[in-house]
DRENDRENDO-966722 format. One line per field, with one value per atom (N, C-alpha, C, O): z, y, x; atom name; residue in one letter. Coordinates in steps of 0.02 Angstrom, whole numbers. Atoms other than C-alpha are relative to their C-alpha. Last residue first. Layout:
BEGIN
zz	(Z:...)
yy	(Y:...)
xx	(X:...)
a	(CA:...)
r	(A:...)
# end
This chain:
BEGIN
zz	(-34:1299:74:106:-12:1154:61:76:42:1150:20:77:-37:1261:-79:-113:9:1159:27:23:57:1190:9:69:-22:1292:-60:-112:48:1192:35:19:-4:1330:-38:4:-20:1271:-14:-59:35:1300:-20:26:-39:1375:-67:-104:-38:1243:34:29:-58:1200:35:86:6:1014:81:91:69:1024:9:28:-15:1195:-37:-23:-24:1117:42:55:46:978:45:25:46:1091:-35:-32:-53:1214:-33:-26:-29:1077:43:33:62:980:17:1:2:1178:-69:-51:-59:1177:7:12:22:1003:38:11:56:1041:-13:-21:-30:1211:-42:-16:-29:1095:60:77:32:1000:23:8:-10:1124:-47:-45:-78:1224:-49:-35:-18:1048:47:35:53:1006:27:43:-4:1181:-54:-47:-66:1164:6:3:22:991:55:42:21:1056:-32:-55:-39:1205:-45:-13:-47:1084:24:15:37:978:18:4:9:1129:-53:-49:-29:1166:11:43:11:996:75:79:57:1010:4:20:-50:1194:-60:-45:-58:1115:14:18:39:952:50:36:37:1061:-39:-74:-50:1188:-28:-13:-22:1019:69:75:51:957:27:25:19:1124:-47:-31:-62:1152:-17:-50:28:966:61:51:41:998:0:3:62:1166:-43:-23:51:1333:-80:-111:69:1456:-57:-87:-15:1616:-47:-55:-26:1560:12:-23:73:1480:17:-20:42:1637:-60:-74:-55:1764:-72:-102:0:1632:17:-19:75:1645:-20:-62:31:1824:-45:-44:-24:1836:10:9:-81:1742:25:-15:-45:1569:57:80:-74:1493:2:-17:-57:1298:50:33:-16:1133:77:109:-90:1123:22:75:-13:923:66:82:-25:927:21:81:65:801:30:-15:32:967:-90:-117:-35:1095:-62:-74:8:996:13:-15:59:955:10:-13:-7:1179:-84:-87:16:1172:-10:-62:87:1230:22:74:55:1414:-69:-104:60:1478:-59:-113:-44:1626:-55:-37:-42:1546:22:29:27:1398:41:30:20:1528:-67:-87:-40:1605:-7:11:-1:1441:70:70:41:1389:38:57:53:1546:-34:-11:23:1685:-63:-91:71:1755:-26:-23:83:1855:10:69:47:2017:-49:-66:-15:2121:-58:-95:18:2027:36:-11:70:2057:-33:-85:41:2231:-99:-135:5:2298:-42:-82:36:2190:20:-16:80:2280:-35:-66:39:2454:-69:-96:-38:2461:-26:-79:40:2403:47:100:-16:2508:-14:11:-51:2424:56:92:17:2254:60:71:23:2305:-13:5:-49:2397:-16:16:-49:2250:65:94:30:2146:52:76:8:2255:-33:-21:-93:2284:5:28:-9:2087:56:73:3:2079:11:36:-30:2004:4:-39:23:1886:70:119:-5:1923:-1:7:7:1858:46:85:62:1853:-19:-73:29:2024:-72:-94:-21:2087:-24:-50:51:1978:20:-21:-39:2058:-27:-43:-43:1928:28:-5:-53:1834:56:110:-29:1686:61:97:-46:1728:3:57:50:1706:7:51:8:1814:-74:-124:47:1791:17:25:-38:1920:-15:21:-50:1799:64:93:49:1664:46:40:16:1777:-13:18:-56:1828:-14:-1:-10:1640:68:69:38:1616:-9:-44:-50:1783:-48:-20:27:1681:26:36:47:1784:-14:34:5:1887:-61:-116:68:1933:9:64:6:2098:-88:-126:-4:2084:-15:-53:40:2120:3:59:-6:2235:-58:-97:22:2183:28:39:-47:2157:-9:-68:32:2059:55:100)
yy	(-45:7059:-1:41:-42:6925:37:26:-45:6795:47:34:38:6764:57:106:-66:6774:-43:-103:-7:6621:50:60:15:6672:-9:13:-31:6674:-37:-88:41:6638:15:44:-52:6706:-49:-90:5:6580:64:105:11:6650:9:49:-32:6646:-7:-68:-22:6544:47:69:-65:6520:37:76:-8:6347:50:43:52:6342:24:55:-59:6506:-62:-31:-65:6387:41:52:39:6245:46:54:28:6347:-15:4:-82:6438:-16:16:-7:6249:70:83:57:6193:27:26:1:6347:-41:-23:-48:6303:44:67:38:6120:78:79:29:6186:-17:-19:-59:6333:-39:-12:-29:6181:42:34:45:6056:45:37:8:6191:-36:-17:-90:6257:-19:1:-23:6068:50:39:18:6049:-28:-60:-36:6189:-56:-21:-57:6135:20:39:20:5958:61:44:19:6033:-28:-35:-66:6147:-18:14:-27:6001:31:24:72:5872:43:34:-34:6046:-50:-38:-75:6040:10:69:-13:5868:62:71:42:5883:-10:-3:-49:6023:-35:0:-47:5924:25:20:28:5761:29:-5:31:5881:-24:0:-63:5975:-22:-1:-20:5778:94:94:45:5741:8:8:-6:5891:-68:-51:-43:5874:28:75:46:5686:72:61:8:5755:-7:-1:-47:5703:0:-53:27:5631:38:77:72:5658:-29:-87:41:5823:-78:-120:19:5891:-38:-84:24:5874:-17:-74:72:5931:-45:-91:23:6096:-96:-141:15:6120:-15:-59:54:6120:-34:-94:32:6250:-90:-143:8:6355:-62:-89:75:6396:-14:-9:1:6567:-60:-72:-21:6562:-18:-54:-91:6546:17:54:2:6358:78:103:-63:6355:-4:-21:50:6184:52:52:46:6293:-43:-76:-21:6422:-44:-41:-18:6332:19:0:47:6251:8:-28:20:6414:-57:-57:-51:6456:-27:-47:-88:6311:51:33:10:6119:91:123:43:6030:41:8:58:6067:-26:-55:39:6169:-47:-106:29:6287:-65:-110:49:6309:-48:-108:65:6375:-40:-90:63:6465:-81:-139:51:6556:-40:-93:45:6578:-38:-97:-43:6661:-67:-124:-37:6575:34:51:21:6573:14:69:-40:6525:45:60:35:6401:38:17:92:6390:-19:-68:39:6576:-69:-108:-4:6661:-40:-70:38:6595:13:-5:70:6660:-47:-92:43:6797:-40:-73:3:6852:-15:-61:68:6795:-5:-58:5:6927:-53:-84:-7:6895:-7:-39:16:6918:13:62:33:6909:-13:-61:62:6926:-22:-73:43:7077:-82:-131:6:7175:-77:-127:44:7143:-8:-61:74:7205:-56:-111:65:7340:-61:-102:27:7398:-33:-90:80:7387:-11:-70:6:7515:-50:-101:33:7475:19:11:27:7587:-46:-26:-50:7584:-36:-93:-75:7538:16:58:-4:7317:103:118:32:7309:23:56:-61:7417:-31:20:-51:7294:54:85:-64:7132:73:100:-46:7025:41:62:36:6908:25:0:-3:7024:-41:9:-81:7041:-5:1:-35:6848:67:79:-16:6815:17:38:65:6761:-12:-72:47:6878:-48:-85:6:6966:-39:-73:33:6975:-50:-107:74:7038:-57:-109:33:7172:-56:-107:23:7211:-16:-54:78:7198:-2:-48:71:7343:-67:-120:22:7452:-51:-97:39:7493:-15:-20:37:7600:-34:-21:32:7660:-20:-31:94:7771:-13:24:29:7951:-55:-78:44:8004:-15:-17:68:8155:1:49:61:8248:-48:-102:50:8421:-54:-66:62:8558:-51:-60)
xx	(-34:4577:1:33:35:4563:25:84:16:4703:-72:-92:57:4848:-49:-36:50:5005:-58:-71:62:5104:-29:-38:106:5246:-18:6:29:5459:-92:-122:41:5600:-83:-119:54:5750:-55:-61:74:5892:-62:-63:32:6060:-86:-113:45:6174:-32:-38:-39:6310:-28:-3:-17:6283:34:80:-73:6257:37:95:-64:6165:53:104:-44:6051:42:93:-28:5974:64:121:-60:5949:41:102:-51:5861:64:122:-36:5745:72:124:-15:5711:64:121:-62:5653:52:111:-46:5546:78:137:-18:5458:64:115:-48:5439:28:89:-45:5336:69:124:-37:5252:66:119:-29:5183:66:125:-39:5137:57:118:-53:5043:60:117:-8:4939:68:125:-33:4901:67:126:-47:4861:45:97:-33:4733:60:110:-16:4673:45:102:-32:4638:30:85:-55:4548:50:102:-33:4447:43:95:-41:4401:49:108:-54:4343:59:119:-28:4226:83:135:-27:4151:31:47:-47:4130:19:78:-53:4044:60:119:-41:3938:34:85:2:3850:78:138:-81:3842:19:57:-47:3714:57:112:-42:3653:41:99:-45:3586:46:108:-31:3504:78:137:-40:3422:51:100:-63:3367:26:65:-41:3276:58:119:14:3204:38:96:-25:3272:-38:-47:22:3164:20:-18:40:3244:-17:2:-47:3343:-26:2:-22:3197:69:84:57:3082:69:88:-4:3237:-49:-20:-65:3242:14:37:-12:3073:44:34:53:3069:-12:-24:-49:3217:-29:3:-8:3117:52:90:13:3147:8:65:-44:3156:-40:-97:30:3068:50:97:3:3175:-22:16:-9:3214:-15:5:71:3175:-3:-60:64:3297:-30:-42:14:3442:-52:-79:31:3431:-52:-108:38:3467:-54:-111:43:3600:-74:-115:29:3657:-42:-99:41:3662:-34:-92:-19:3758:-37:-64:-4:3729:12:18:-66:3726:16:55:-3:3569:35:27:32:3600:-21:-11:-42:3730:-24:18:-40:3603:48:57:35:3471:30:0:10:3584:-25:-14:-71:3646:-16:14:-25:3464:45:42:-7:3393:20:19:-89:3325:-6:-58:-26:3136:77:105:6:3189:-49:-60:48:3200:-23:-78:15:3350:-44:-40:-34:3415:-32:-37:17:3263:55:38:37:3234:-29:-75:-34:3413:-65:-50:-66:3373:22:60:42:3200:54:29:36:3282:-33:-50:71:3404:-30:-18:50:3574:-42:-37:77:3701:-48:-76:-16:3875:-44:-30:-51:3822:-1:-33:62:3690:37:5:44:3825:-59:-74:-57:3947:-35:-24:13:3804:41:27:54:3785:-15:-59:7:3958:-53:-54:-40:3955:4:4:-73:3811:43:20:-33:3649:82:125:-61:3535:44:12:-32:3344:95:117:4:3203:43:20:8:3223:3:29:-47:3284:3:50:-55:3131:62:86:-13:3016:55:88:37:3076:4:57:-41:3180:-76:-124:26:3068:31:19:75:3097:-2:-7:27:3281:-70:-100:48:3307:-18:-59:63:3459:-26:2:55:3627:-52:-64:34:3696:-28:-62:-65:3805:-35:8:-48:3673:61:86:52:3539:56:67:6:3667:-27:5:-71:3686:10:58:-23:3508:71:94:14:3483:7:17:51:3606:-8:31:10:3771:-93:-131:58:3851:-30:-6:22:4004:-67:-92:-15:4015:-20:-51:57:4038:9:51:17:4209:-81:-106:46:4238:-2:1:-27:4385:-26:1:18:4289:34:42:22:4379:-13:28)
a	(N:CA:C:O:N:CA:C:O:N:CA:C:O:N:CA:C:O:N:CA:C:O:N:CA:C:O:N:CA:C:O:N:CA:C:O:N:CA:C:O:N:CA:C:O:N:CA:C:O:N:CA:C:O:N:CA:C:O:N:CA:C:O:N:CA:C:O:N:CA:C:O:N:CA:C:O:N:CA:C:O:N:CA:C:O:N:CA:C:O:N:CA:C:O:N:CA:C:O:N:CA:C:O:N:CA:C:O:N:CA:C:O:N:CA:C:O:N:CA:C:O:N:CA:C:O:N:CA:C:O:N:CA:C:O:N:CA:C:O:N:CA:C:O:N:CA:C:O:N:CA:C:O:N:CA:C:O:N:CA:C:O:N:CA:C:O:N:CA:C:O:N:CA:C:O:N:CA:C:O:N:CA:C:O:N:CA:C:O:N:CA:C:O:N:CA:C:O:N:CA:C:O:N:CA:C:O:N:CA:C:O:N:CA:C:O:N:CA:C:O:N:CA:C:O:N:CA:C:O:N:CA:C:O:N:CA:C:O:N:CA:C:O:N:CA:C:O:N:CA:C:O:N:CA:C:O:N:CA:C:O:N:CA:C:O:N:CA:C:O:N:CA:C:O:N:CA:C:O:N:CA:C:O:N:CA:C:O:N:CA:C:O:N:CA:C:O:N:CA:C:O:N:CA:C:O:N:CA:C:O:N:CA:C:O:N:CA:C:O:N:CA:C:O:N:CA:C:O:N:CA:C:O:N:CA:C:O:N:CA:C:O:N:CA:C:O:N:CA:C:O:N:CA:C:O:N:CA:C:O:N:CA:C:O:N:CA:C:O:N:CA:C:O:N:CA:C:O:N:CA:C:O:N:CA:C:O:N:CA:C:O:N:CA:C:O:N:CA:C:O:N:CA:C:O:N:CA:C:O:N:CA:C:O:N:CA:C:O:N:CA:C:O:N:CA:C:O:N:CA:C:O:N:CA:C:O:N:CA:C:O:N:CA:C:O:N:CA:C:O:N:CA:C:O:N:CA:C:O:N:CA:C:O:N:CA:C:O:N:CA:C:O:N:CA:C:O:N:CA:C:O:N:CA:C:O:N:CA:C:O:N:CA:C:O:N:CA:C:O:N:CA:C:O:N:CA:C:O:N:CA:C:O:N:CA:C:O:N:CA:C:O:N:CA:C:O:N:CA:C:O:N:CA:C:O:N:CA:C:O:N:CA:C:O:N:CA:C:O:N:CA:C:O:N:CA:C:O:N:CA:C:O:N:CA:C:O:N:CA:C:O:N:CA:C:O:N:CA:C:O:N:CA:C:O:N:CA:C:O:N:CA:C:O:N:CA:C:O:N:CA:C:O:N:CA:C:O:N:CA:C:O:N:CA:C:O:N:CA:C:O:N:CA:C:O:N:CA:C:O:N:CA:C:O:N:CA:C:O:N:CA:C:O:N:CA:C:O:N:CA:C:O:N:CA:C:O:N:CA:C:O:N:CA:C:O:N:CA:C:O:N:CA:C:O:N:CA:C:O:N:CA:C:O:N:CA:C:O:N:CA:C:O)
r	(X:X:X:X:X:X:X:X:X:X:X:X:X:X:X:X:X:X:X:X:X:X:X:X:X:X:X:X:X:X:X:X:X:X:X:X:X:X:X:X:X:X:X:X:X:X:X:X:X:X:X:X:X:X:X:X:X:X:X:X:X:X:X:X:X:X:X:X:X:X:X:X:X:X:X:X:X:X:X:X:X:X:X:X:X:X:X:X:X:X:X:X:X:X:X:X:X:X:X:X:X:X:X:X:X:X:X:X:X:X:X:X:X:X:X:X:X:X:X:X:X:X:X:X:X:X:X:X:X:X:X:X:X:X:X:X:X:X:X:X:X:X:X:X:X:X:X:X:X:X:X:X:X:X:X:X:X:X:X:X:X:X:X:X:X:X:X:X:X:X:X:X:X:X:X:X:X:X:X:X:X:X:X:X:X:X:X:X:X:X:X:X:X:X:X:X:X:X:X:X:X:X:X:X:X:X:X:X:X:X:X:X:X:X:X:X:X:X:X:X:X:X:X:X:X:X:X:X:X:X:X:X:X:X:X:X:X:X:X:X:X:X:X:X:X:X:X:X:X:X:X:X:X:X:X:X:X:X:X:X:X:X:X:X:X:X:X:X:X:X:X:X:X:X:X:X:X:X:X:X:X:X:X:X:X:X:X:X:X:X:X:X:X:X:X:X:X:X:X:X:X:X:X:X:X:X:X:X:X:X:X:X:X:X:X:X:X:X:X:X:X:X:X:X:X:X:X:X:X:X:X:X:X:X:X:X:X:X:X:X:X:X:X:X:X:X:X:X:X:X:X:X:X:X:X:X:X:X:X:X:X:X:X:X:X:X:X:X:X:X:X:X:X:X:X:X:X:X:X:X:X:X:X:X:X:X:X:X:X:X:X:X:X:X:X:X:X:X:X:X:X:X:X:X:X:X:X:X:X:X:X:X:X:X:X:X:X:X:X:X:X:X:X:X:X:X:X:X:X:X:X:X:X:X:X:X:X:X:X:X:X:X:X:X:X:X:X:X:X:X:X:X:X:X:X:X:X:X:X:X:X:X:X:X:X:X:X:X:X:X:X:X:X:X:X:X:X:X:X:X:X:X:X:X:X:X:X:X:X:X:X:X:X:X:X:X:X:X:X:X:X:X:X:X:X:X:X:X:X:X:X:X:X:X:X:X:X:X:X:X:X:X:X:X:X:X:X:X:X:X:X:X:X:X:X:X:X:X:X:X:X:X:X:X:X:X:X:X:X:X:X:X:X:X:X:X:X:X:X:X:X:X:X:X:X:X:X:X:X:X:X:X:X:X:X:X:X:X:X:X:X:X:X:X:X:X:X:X:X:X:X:X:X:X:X:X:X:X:X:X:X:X:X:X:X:X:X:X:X:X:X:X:X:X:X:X)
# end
């Protein structure tokens, strides 16, 4: 039995993905053929010049081009935003924002005011919950048990 490994590899739009590239605007040998992780990690840590100038100036993908204008991939979507946006276009809609860039920008910053009030919800909880554990095993004379928040997804 052989105990060479063959390297991992990966689909050139899951490289894309991981470099936050557009694959179409990806060079075609990029685009036809699979990618191993030494090479992505190669490509991360010195990118050739066709990805340092695909990331400066696009076309991006969605999730960049939400990152870069404030709002959520949905928002992207609920303002018919479908096409890659250059890095040009972006600067343009940023400068002169339109009325539903606008509205999905104070859409996202609520929705992320929620999250943080959820999260130190969550902290203030499991802190009161701890303290409750302490108290509990004082009385009794036990040594506390100290009870994590479950982290969630994997």
């Amino acid at each position: 039995m052989s105990s060479e490994k063959k390297p991992q590899t990966m689909k050139p739009a899951t490289a894309a993905q991981k470099l936050g590239i557009l694959l179409d605007a990806a060079p075609e040998e990029f685009q036809n053929s699979a990618i191993s992780r030494t090479e992505l990690v190669e490509l991360e840590a010195n990118p050739p010049a066709w990805l340092v100038d695909l990331r400066a100036n696009g076309p991006h993908p969605k999730q960049v081009v939400a990152a870069k204008l404030g709002v959520s991939i949905s928002g992207l979507a609920r303002s018919e935003m479908t096409e890659p946006l250059t890095t040009a276009e972006i600067s343009a809609l940023l400068q002169q924002p339109p009325a539903w860039l606008v509205t999905e920008r104070a859409t996202q910053h609520e929705v992320r005011e929620v999250q943080i009030a959820v999260k130190d919800r969550d902290a203030e909880r499991a802190r009161k919950a701890a303290h409750i554990a302490r108290q509990a095993a004082q009385v009794e004379g036990k040594p506390a048990k100290v009870v994590k928040p479950r982290k969630t997804g994997r």
